[in-house]
PAPA-9021 format. One record per residue: residue number from 1; residue in three letters; z, x, y of N, C-alpha, C in turn. Coordinates in Angstrom, 3 decimals. Layout:
N
<num NUM	residuo ALA	n_up Z	n_east X	n_north Y	ca_up Z	ca_east X	ca_north Y	c_up Z	c_east X	c_north Y>
...
END
This chain:
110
<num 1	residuo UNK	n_up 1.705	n_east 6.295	n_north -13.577	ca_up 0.872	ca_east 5.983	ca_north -12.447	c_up 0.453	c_east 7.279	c_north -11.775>
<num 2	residuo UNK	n_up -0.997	n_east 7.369	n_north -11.511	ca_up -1.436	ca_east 7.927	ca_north -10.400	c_up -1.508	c_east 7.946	c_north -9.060>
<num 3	residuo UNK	n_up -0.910	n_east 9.197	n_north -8.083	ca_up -1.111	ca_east 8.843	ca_north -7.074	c_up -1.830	c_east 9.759	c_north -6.036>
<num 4	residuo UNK	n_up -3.190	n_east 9.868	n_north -5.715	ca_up -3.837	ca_east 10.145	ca_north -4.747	c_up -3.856	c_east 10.600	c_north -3.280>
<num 5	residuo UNK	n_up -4.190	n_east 11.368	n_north -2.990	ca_up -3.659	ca_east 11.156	ca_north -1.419	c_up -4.832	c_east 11.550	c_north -0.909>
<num 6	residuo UNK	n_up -5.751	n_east 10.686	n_north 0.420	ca_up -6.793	ca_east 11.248	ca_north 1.446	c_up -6.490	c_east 11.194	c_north 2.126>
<num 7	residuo UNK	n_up -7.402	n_east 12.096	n_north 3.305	ca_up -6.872	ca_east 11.727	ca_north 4.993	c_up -8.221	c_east 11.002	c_north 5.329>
<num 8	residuo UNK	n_up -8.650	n_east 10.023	n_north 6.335	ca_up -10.099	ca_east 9.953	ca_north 6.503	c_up -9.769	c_east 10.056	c_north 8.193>
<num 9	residuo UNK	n_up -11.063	n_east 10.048	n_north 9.000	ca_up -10.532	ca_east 10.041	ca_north 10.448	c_up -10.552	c_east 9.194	c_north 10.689>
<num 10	residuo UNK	n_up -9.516	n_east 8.655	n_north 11.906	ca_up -9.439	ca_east 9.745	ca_north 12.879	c_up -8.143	c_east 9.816	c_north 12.340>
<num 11	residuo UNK	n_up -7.385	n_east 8.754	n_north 11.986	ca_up -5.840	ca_east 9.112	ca_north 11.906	c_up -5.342	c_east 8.570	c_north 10.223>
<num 12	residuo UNK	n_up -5.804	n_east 7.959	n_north 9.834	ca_up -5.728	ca_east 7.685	ca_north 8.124	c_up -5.395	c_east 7.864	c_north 7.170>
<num 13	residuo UNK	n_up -4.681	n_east 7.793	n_north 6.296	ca_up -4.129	ca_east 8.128	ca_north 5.291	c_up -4.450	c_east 7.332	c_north 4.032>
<num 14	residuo UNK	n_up -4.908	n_east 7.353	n_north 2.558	ca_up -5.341	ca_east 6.383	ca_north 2.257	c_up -4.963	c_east 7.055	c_north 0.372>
<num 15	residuo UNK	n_up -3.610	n_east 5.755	n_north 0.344	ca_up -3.415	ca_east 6.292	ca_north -1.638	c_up -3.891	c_east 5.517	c_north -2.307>
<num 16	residuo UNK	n_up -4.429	n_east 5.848	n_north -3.267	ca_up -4.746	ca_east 5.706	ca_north -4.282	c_up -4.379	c_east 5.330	c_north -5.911>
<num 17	residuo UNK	n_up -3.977	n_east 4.288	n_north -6.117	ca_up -3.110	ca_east 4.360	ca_north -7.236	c_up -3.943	c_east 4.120	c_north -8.038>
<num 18	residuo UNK	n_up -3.666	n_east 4.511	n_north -9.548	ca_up -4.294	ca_east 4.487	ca_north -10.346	c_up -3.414	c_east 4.461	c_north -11.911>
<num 19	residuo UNK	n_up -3.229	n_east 3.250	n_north -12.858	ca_up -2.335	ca_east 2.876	ca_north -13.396	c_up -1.162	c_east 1.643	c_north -13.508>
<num 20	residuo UNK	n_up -0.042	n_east 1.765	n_north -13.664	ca_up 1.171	ca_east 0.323	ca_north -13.906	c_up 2.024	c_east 1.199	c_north -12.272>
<num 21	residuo UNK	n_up 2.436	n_east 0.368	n_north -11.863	ca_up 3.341	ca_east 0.242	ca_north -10.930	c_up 4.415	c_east -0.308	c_north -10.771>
<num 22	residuo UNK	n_up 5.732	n_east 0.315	n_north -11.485	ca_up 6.663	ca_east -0.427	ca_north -11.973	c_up 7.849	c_east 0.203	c_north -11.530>
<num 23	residuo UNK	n_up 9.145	n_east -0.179	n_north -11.990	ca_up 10.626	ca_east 0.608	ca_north -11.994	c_up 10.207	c_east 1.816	c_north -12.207>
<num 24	residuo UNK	n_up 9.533	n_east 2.775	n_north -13.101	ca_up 9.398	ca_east 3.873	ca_north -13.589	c_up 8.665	c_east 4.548	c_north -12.804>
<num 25	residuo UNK	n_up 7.919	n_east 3.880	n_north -12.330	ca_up 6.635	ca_east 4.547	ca_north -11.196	c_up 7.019	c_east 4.282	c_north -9.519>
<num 26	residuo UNK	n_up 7.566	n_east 3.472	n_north -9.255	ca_up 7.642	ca_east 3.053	ca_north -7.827	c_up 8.940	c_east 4.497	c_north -7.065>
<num 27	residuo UNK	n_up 9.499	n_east 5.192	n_north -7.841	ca_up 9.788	ca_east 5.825	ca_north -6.934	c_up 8.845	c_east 7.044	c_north -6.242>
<num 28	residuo UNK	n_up 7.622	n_east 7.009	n_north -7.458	ca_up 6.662	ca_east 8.453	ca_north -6.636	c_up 6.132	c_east 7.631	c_north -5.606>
<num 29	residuo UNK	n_up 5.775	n_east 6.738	n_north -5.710	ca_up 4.754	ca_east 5.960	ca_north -4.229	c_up 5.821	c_east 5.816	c_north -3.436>
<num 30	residuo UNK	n_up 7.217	n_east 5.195	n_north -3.758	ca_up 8.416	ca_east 5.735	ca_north -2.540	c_up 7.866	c_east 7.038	c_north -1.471>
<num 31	residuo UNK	n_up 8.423	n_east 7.920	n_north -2.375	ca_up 8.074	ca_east 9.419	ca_north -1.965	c_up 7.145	c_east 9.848	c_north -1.423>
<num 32	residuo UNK	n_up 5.734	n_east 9.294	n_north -1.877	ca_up 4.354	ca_east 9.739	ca_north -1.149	c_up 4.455	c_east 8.854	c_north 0.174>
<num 33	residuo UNK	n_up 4.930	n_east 7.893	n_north 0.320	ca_up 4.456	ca_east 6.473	ca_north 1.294	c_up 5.314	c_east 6.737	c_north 2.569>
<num 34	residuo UNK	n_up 6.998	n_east 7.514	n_north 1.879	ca_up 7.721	ca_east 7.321	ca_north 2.500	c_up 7.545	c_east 8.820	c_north 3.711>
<num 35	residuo UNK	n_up 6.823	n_east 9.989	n_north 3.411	ca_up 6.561	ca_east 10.914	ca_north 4.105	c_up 5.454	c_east 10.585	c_north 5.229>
<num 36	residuo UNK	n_up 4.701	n_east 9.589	n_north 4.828	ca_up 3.195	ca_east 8.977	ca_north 5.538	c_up 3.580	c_east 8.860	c_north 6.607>
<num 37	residuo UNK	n_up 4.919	n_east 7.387	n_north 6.214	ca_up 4.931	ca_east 6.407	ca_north 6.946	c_up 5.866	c_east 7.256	c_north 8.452>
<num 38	residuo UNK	n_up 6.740	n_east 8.247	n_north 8.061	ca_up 7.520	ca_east 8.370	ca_north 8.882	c_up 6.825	c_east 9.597	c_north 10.492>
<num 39	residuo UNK	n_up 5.671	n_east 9.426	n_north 10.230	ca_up 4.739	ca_east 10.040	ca_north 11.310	c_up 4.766	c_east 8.832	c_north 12.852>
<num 40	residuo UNK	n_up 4.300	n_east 9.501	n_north 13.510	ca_up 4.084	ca_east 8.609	ca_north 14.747	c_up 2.683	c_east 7.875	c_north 14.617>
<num 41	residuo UNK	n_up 3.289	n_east 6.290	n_north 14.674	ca_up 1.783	ca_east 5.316	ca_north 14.589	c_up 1.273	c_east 5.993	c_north 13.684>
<num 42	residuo UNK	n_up 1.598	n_east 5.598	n_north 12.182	ca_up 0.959	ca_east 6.136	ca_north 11.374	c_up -0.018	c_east 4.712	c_north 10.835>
<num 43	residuo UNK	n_up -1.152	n_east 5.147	n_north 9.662	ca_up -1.999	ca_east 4.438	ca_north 9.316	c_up -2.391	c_east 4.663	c_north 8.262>
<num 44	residuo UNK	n_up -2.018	n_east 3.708	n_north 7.375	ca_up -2.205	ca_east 4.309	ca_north 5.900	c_up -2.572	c_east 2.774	c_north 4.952>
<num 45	residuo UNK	n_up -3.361	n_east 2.957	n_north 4.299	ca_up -4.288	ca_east 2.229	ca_north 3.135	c_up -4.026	c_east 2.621	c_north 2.387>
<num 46	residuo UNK	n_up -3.479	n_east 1.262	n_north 1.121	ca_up -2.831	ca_east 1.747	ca_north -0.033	c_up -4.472	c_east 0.702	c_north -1.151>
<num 47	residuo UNK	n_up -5.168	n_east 2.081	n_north -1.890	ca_up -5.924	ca_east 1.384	ca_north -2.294	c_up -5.462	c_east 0.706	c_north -3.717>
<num 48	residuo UNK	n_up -5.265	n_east -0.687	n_north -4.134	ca_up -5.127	ca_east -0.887	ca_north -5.367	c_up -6.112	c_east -1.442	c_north -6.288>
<num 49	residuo UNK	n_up -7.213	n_east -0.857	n_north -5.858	ca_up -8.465	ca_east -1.309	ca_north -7.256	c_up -7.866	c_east -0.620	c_north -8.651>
<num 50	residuo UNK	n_up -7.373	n_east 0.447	n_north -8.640	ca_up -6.964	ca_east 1.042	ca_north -9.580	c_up -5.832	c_east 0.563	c_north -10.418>
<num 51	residuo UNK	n_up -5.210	n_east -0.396	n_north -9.841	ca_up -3.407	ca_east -0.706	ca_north -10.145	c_up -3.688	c_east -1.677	c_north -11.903>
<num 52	residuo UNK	n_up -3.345	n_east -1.745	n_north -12.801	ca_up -3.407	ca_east -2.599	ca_north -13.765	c_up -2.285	c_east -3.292	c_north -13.803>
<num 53	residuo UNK	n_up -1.434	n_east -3.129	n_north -13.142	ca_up 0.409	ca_east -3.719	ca_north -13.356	c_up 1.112	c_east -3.475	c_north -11.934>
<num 54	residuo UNK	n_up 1.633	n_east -4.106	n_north -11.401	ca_up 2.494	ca_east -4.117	ca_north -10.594	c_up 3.709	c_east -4.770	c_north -10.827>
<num 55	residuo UNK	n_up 5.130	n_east -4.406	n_north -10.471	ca_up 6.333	ca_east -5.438	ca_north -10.754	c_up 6.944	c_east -5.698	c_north -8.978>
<num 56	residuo UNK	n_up 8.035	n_east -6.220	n_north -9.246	ca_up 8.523	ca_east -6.647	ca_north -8.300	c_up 9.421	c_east -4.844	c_north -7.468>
<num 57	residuo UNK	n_up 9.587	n_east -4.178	n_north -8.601	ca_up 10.217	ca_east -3.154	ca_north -7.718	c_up 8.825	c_east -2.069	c_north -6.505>
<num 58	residuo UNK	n_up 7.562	n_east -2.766	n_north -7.615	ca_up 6.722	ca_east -1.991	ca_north -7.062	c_up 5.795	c_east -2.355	c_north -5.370>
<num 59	residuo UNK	n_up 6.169	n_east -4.036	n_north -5.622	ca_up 5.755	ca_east -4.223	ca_north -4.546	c_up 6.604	c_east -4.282	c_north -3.144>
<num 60	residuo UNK	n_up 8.413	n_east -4.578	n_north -3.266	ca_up 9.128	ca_east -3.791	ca_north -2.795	c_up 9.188	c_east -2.543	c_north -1.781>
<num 61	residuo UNK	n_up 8.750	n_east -1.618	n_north -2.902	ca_up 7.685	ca_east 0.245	ca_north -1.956	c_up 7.112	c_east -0.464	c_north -1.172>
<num 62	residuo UNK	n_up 6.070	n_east -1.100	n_north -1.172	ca_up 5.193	ca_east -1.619	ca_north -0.846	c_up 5.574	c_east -2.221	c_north 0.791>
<num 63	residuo UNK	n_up 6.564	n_east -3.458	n_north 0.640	ca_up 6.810	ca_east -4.112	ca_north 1.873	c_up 7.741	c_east -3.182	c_north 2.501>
<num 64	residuo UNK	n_up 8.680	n_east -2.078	n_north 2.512	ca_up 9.382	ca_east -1.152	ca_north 2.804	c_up 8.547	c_east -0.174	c_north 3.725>
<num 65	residuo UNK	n_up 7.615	n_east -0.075	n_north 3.447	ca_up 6.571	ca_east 1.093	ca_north 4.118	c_up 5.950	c_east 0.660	c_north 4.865>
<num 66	residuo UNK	n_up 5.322	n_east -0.596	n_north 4.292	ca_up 4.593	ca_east -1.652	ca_north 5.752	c_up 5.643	c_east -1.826	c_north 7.190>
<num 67	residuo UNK	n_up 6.873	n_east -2.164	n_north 6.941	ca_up 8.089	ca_east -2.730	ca_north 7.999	c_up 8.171	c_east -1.014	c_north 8.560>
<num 68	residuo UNK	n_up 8.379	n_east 0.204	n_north 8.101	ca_up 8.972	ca_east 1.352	ca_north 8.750	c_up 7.536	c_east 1.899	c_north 9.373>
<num 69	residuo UNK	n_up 6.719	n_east 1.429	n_north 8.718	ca_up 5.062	ca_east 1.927	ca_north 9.908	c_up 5.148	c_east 0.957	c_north 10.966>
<num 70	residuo UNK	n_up 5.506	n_east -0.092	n_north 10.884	ca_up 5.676	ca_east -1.150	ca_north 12.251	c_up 5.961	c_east -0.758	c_north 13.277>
<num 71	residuo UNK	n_up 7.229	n_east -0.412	n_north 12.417	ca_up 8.566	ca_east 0.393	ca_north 13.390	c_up 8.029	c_east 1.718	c_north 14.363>
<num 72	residuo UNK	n_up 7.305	n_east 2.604	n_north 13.948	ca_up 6.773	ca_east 3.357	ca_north 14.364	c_up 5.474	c_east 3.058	c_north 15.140>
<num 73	residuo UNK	n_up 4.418	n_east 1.743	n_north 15.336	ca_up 3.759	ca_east 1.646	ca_north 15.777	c_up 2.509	c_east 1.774	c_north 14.981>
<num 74	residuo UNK	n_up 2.686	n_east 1.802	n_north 13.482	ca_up 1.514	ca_east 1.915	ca_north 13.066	c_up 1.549	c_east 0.784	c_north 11.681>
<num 75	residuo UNK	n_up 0.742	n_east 0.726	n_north 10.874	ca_up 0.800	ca_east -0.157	ca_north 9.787	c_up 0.048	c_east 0.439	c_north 8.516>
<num 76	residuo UNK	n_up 0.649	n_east -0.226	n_north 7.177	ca_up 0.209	ca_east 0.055	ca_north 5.578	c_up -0.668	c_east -1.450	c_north 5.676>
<num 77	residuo UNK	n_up -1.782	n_east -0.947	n_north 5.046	ca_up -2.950	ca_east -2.268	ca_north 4.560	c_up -3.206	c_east -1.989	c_north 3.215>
<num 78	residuo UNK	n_up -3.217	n_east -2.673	n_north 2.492	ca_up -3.470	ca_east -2.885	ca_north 0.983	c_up -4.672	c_east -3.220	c_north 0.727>
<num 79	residuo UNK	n_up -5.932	n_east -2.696	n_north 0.227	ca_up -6.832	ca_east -2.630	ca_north -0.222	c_up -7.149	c_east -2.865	c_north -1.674>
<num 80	residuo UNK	n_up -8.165	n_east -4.516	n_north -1.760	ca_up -8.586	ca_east -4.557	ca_north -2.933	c_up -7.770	c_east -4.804	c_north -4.500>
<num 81	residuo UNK	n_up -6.744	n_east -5.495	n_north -3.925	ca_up -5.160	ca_east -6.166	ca_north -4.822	c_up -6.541	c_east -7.272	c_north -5.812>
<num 82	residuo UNK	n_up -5.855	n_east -6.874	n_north -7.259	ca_up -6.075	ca_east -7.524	ca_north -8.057	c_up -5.769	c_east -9.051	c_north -7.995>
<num 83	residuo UNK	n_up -6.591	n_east -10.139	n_north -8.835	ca_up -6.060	ca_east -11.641	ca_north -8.394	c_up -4.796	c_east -12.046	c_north -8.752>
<num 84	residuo UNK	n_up -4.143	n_east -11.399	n_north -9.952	ca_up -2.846	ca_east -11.053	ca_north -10.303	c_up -1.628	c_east -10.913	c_north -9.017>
<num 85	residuo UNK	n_up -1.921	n_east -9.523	n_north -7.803	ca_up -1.058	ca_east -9.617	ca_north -7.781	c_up -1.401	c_east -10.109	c_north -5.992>
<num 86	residuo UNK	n_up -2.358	n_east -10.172	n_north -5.754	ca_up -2.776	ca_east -11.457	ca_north -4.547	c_up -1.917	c_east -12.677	c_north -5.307>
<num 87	residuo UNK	n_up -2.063	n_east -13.032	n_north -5.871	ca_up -1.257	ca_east -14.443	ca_north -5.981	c_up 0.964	c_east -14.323	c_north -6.357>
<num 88	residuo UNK	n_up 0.762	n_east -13.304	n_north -6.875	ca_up 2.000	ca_east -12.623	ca_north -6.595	c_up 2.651	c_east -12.344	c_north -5.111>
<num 89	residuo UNK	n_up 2.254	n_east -11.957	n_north -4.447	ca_up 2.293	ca_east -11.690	ca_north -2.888	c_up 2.412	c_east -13.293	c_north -2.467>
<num 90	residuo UNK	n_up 1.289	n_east -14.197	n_north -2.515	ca_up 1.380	ca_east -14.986	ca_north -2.486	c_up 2.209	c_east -16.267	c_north -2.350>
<num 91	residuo UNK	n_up 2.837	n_east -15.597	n_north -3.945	ca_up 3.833	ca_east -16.628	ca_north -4.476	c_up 5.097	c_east -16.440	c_north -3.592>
<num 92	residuo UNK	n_up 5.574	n_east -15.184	n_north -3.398	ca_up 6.399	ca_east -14.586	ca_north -2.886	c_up 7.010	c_east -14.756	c_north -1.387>
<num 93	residuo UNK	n_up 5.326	n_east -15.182	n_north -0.670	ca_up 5.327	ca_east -15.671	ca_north 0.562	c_up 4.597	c_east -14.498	c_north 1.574>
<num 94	residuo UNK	n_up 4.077	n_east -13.443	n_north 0.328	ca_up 4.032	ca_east -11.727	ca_north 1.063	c_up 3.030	c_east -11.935	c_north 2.317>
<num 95	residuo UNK	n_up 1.848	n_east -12.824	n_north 1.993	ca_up -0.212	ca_east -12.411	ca_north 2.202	c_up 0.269	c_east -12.657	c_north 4.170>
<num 96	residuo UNK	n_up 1.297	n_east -13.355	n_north 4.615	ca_up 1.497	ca_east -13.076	ca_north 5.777	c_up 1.850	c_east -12.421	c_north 6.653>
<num 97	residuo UNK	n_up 2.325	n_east -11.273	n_north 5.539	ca_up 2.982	ca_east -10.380	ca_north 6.385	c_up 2.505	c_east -8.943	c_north 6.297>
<num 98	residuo UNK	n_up 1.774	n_east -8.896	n_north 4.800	ca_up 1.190	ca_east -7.527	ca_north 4.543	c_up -0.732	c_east -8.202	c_north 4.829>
<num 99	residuo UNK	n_up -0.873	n_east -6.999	n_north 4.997	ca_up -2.467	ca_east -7.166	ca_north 5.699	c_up -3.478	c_east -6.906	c_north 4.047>
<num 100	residuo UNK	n_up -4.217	n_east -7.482	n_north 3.912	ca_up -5.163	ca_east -7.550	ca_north 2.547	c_up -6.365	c_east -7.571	c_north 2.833>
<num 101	residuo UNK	n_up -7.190	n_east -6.621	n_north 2.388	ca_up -8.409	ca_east -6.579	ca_north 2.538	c_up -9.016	c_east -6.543	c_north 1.220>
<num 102	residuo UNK	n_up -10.318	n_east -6.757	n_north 1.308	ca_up -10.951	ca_east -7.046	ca_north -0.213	c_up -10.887	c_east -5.519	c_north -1.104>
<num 103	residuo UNK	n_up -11.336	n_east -4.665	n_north 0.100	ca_up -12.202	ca_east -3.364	ca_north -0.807	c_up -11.438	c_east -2.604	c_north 0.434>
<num 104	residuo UNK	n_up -11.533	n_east -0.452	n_north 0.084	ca_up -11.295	ca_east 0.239	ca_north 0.936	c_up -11.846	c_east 0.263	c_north 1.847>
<num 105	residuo UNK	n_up -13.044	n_east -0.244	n_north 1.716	ca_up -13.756	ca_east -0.089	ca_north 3.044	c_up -13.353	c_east -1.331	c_north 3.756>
<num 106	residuo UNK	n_up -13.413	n_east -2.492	n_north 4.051	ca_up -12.466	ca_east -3.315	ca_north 4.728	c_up -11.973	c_east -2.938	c_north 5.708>
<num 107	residuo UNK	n_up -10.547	n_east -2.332	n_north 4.706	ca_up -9.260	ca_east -1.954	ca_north 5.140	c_up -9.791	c_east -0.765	c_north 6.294>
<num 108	residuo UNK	n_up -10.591	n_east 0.034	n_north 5.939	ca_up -10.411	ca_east 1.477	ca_north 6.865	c_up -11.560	c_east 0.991	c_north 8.090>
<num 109	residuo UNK	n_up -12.315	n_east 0.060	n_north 7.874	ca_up -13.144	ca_east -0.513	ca_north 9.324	c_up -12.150	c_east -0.454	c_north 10.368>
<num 110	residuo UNK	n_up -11.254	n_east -1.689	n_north 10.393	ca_up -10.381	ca_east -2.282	ca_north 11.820	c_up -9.762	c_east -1.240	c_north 12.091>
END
């Protein structure tokens, strides 16, 4: 897996994955997500047009980074989730708690 990193303004952060997102991969988006998140009111867009695979450890990262940006006053939005793993989230019970937008741009409007 690829992972990306932008800033956009005013306060933004926005990765990019590109590839499977799995046991093997979920600890670099750990690592990238987990430096983001631990800013004050941070704001960060995780784009997944790119993602071909996601597992359960990967979406995991995922809800871990959303809850510790909370914590801090800020939030992770997921951008552009395949129908795969929208219905994964889904299934899971996730789409209420993590924020989903269609496309990056969406996500970086609100």
């Amino acid at each position: 897996m690829q992972v990306l990193v932008a800033h956009h303004p005013p306060n933004t952060a926005v990765l990019n994955l590109r590839g499977s997102l799995d046991i093997d991969t979920a600890p670099a988006l750990k690592a990238n997500l987990s430096r983001l998140v631990e800013r004050s009111a941070p704001h960060v867009v995780v784009d997944l047009s790119g993602l071909d695979f996601c597992d359960s450890m990967g979406v995991g990262v995922l809800v871990t980074a959303h809850g510790r940006a909370m914590e801090r006053g800020g939030w992770v939005r997921l951008a552009a989730p395949s129908s795969f793993l929208r219905r994964l989230l889904d299934t899971l019970g996730l789409t209420e708690y993590l924020a989903l937008y269609p496309d990056l741009e969406a996500a970086l409007k609100e």
